[in-house]
C-alpha positions as protocol buffer text, in pm:
chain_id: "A"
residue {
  index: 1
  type: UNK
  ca { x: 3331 y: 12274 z: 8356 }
}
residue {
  index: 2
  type: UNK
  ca { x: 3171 y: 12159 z: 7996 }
}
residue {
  index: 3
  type: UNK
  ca { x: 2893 y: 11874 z: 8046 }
}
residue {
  index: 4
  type: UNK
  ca { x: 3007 y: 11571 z: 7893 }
}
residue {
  index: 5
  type: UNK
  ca { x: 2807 y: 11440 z: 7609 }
}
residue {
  index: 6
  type: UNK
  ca { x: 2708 y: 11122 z: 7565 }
}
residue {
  index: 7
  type: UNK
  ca { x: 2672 y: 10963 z: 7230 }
}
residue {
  index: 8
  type: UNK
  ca { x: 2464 y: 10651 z: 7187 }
}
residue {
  index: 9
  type: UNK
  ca { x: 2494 y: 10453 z: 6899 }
}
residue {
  index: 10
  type: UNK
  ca { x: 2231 y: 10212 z: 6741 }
}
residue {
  index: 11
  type: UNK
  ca { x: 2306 y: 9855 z: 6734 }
}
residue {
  index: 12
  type: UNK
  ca { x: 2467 y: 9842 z: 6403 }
}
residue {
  index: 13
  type: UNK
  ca { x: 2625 y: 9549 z: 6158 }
}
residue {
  index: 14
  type: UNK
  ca { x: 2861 y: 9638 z: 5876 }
}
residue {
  index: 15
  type: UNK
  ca { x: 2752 y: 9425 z: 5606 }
}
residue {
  index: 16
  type: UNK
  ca { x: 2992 y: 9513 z: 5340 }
}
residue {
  index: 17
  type: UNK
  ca { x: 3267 y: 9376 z: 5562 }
}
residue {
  index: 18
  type: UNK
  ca { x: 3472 y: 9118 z: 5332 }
}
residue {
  index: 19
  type: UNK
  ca { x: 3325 y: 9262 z: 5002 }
}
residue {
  index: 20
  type: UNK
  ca { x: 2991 y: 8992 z: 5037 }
}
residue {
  index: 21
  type: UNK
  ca { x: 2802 y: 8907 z: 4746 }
}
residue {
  index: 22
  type: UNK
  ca { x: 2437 y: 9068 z: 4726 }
}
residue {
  index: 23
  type: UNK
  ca { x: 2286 y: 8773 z: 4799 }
}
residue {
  index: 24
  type: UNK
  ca { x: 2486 y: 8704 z: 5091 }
}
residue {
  index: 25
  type: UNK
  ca { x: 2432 y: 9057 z: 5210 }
}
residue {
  index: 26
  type: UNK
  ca { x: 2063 y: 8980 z: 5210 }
}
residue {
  index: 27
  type: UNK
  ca { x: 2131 y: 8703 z: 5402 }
}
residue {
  index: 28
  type: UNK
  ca { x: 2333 y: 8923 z: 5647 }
}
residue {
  index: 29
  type: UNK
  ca { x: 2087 y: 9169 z: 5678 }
}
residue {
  index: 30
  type: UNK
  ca { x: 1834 y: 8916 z: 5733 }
}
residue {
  index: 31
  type: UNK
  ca { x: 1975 y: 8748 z: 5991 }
}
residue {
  index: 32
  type: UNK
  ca { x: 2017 y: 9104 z: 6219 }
}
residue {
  index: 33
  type: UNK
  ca { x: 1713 y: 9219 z: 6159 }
}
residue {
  index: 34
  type: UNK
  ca { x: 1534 y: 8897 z: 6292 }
}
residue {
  index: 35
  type: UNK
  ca { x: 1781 y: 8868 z: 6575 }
}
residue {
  index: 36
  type: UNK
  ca { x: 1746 y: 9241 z: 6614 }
}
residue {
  index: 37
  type: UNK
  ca { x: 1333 y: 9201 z: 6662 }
}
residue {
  index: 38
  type: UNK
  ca { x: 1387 y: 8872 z: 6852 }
}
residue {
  index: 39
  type: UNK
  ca { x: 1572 y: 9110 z: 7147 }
}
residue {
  index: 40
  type: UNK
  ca { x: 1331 y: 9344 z: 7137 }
}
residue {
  index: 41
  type: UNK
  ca { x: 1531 y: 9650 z: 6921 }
}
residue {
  index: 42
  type: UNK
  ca { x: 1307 y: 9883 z: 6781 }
}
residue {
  index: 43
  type: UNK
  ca { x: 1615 y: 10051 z: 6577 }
}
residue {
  index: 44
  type: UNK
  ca { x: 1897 y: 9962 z: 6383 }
}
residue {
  index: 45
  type: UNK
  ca { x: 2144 y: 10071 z: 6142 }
}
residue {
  index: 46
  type: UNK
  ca { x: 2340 y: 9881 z: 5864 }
}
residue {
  index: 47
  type: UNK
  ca { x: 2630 y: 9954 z: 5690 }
}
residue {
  index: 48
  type: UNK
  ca { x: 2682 y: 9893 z: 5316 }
}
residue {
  index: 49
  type: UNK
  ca { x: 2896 y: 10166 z: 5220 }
}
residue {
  index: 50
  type: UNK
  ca { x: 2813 y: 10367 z: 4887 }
}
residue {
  index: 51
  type: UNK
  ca { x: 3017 y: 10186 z: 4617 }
}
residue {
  index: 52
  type: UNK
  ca { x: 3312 y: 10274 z: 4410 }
}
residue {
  index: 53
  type: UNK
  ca { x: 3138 y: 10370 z: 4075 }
}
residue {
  index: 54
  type: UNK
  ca { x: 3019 y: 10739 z: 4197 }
}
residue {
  index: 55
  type: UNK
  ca { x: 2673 y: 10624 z: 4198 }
}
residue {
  index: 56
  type: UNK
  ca { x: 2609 y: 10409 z: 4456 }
}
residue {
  index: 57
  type: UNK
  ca { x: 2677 y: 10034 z: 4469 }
}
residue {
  index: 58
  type: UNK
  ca { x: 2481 y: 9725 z: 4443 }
}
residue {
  index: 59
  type: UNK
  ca { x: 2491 y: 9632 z: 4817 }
}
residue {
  index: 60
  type: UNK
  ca { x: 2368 y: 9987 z: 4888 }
}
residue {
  index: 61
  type: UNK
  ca { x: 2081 y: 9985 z: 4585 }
}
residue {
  index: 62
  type: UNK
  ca { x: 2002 y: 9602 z: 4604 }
}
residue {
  index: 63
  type: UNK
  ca { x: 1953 y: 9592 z: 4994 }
}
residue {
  index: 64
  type: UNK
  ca { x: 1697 y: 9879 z: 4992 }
}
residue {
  index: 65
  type: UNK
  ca { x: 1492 y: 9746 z: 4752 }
}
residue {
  index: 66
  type: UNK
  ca { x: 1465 y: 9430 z: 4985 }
}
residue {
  index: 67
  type: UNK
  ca { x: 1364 y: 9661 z: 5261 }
}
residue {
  index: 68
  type: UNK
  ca { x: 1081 y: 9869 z: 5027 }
}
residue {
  index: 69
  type: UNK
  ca { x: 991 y: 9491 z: 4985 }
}
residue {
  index: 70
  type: UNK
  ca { x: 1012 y: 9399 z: 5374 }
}
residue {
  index: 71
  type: UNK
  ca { x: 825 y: 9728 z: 5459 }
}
residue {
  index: 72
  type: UNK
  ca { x: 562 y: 9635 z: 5195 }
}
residue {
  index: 73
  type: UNK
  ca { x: 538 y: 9334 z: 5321 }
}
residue {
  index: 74
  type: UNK
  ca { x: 459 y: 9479 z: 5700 }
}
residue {
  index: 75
  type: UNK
  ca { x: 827 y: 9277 z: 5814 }
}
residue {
  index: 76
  type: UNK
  ca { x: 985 y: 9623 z: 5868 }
}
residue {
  index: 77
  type: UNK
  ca { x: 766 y: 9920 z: 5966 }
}
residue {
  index: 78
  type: UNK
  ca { x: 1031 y: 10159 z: 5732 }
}
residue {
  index: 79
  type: UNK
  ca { x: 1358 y: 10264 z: 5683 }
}
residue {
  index: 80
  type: UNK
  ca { x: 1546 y: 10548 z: 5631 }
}
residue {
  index: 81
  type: UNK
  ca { x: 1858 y: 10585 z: 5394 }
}
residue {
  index: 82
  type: UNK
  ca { x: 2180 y: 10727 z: 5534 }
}
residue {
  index: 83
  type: UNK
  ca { x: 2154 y: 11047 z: 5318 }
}
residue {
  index: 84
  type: UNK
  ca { x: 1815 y: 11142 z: 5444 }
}
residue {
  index: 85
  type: UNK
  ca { x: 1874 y: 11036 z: 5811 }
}
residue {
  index: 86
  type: UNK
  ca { x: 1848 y: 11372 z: 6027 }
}
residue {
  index: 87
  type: UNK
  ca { x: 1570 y: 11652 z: 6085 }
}
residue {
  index: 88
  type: UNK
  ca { x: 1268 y: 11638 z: 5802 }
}
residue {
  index: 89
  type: UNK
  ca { x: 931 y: 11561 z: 5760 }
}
residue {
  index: 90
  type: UNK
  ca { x: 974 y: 11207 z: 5678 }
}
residue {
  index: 91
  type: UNK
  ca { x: 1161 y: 11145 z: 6019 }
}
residue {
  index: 92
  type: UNK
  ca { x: 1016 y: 11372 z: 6265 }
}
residue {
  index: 93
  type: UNK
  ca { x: 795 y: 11127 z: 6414 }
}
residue {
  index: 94
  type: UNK
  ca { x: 1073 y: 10851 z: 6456 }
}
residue {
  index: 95
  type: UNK
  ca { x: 1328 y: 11085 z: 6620 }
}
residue {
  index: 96
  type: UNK
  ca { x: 1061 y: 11255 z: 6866 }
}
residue {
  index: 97
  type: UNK
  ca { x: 949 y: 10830 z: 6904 }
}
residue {
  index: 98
  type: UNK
  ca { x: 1289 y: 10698 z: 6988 }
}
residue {
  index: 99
  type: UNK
  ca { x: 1543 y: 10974 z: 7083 }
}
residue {
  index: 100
  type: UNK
  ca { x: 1814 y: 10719 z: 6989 }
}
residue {
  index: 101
  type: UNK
  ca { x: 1810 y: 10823 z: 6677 }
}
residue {
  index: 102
  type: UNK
  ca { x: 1928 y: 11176 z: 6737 }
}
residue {
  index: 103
  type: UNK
  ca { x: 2256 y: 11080 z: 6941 }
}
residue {
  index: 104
  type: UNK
  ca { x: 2410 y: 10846 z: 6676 }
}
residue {
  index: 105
  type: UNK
  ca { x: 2718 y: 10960 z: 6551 }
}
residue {
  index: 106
  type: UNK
  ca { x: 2557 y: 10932 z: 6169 }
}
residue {
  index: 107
  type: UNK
  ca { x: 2272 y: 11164 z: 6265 }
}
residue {
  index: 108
  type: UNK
  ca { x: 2199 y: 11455 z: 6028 }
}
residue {
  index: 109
  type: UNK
  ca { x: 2573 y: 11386 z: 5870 }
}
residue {
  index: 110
  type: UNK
  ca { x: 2414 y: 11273 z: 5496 }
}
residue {
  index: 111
  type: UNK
  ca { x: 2589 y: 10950 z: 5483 }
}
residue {
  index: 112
  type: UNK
  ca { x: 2458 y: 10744 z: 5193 }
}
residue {
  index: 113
  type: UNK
  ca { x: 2691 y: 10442 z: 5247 }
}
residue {
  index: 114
  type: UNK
  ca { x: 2406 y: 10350 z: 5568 }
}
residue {
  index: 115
  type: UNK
  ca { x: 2071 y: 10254 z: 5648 }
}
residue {
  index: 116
  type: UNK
  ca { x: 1884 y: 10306 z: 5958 }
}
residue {
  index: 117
  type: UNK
  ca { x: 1580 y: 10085 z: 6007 }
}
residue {
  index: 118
  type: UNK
  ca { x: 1251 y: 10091 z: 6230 }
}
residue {
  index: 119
  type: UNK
  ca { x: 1122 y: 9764 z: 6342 }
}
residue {
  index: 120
  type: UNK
  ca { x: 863 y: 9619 z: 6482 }
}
């Protein structure tokens, strides 16, 4: 009999649900990741989709330049974008810290319409 596998998915928000301006996608994203730190989550994972131009969108572009700014800051420790979020250099140290990361159902597919982020 084949072992079941279990997936585990990070506490997540879709933030490009009902087309949001940026600004109140900032304010989304805001809000979860201070409620996210408040109950103690170490990782989460966004959802902004990519955009319908080919090239990205501004929810997708505009966000992550907030969270170079919160990581700059010290209010994030980092974050990794959707495309880049499976086995490398960058994220070896955050998957072998919390093994979450490797079970979610985004993991090592190069999906640039997400962001994953490490809190404090």
């Amino acid at each position: 009999m084949p072992k079941k596998q279990f997936t585990r998915e990070l506490s997540k928000m879709n933030i490009e649900e009902g087309m949001p301006s940026l600004a109140e996608a900032s304010v989304r994203m805001n809000q979860f990741i201070n409620e996210s730190q408040h109950s103690g989550l170490r990782v989460i994972k966004i959802i902004h989709g990519y955009g319908s131009s080919g090239v990205g969108g501004r929810l997708r572009s505009g966000l992550r330049q907030e969270l170079a700014k919160r990581k700059q800051n010290g209010k994030i420790k980092d974050f990794i974008p959707g495309e880049r979020f499976g086995v490398n250099e960058e994220t070896l140290l955050y998957i072998q810290q919390y093994t979450t990361l490797k079970v979610d159902p985004d993991f090592s597919m190069q999906n640039p319409g997400i962001t994953v982020i490490i809190l404090y």
